[in-house]
C-alpha positions as CSV (number, residue, x, y, z in Angstrom):
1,X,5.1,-13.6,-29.2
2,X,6.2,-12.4,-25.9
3,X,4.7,-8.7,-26.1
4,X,1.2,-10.7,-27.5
5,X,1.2,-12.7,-24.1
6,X,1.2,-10.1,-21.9
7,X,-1.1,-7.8,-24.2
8,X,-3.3,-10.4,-23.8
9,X,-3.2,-11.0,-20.4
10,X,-3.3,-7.5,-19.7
11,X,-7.2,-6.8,-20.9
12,X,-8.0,-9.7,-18.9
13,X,-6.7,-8.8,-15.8
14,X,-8.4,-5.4,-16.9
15,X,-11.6,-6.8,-17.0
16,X,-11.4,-8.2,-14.2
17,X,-10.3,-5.3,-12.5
18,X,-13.2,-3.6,-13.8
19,X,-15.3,-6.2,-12.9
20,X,-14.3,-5.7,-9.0
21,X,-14.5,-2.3,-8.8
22,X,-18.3,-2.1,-10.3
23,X,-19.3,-5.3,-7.7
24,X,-17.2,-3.5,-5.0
25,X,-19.0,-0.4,-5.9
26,X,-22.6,-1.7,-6.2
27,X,-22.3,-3.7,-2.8
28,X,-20.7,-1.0,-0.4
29,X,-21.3,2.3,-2.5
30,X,-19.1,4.9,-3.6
31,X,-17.6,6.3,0.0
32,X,-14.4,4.2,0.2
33,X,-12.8,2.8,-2.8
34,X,-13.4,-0.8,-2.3
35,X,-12.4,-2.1,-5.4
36,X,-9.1,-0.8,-5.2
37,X,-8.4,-2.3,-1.7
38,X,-9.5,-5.4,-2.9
39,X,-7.4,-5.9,-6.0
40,X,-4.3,-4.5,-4.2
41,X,-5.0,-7.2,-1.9
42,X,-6.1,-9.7,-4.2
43,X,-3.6,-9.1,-6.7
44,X,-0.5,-9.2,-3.9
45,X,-1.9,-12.2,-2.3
46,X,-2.2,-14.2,-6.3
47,X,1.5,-12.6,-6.9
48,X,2.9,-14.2,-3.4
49,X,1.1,-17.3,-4.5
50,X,2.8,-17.3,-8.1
51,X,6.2,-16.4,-7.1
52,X,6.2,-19.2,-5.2
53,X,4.9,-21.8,-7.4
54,X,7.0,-20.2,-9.8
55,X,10.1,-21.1,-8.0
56,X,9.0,-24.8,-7.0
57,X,7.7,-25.5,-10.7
58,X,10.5,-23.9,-11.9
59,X,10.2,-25.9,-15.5
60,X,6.9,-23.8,-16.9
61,X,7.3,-21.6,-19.8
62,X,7.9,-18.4,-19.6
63,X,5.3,-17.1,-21.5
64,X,2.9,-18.8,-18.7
65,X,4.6,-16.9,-16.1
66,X,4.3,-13.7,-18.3
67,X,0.8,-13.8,-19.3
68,X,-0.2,-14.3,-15.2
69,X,2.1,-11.9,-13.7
70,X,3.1,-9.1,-16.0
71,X,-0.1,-9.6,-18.2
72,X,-3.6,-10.4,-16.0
73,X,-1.8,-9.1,-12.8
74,X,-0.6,-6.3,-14.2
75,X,-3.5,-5.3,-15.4
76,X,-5.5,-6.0,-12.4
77,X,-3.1,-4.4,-10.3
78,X,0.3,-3.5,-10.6
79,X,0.7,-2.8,-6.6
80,X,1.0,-6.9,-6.8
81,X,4.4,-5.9,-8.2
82,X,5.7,-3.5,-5.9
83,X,4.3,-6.0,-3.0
84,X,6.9,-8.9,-4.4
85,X,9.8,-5.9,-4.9
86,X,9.3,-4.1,-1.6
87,X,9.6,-8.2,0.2
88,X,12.2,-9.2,-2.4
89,X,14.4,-6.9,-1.1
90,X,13.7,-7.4,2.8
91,X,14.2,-10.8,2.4
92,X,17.5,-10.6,0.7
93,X,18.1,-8.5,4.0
94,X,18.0,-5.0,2.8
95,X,15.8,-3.8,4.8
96,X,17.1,-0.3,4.1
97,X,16.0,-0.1,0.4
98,X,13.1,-2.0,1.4
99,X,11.7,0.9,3.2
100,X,13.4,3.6,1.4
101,X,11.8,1.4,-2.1
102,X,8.3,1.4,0.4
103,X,8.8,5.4,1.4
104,X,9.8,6.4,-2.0
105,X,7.1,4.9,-4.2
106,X,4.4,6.1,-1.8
107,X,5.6,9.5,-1.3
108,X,6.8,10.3,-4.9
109,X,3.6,8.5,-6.5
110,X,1.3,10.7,-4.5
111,X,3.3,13.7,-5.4
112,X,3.3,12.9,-9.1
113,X,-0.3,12.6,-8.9
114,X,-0.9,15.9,-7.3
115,X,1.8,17.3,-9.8
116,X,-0.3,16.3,-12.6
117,X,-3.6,17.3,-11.3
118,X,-2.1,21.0,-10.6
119,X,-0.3,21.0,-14.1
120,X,-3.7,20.3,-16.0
121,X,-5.4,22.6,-13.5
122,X,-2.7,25.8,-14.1
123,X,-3.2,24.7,-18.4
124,X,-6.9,24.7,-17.6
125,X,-6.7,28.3,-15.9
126,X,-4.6,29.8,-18.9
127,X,-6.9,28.6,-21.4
128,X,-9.6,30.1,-19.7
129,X,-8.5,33.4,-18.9
């Protein structure tokens, strides 16, 4: 039942991603991705608000927390995620693998990125030669 809840919250916070990023796009063009900034933003500021009402309503069912966080946020946004780790751990006062958690996600995830583009590129080139 668990896996269905967050399936399920997953295509909506999809669709609504989707939704953002086609108003974002339509309003202020195609120069800057708006739409991302915005449901980074947006989806770290609902996380914030749902850890915290999370921990003051601490009776709701888990599902409920499920289908908001890991379902709808995470699939509007899954920096809302790494937001909560990254303070999570600078609260608890490591502020060392908060930045090094900070650092490494940024720095790997862009190098994974550019490793996949250049692999697919390279298979690409051999295919066509």
């Amino acid at each position: 039942m668990i896996y269905l809840v967050v399936f399920l919250g997953a295509g909506l916070g999809g669709v609504l991603r989707q939704a953002v990023n086609v108003g974002a796009a339509r309003l202020l063009g195609f120069g800057f991705p708006w739409g991302t900034l915005t449901v980074n933003i947006a989806g770290s500021i609902a996380m914030g608000l749902l850890a915290e009402f999370f921990v003051v309503r601490s009776g709701l069912p888990q599902e409920l927390r499920l289908f908001l966080t890991t379902g709808i946020l995470g699939g509007f946004t899954t920096f809302s995620t790494f937001t909560l780790d990254a303070v999570t751990l600078w609260d608890r006062g490591q502020w060392g693998l908060a930045v090094g958690y900070v650092s490494l996600s940024l720095i790997l995830s862009l190098v994974g990125l550019v490793a996949g583009i250049t692999l697919i590129r390279l298979i690409g080139q051999g295919q066509a030669g």
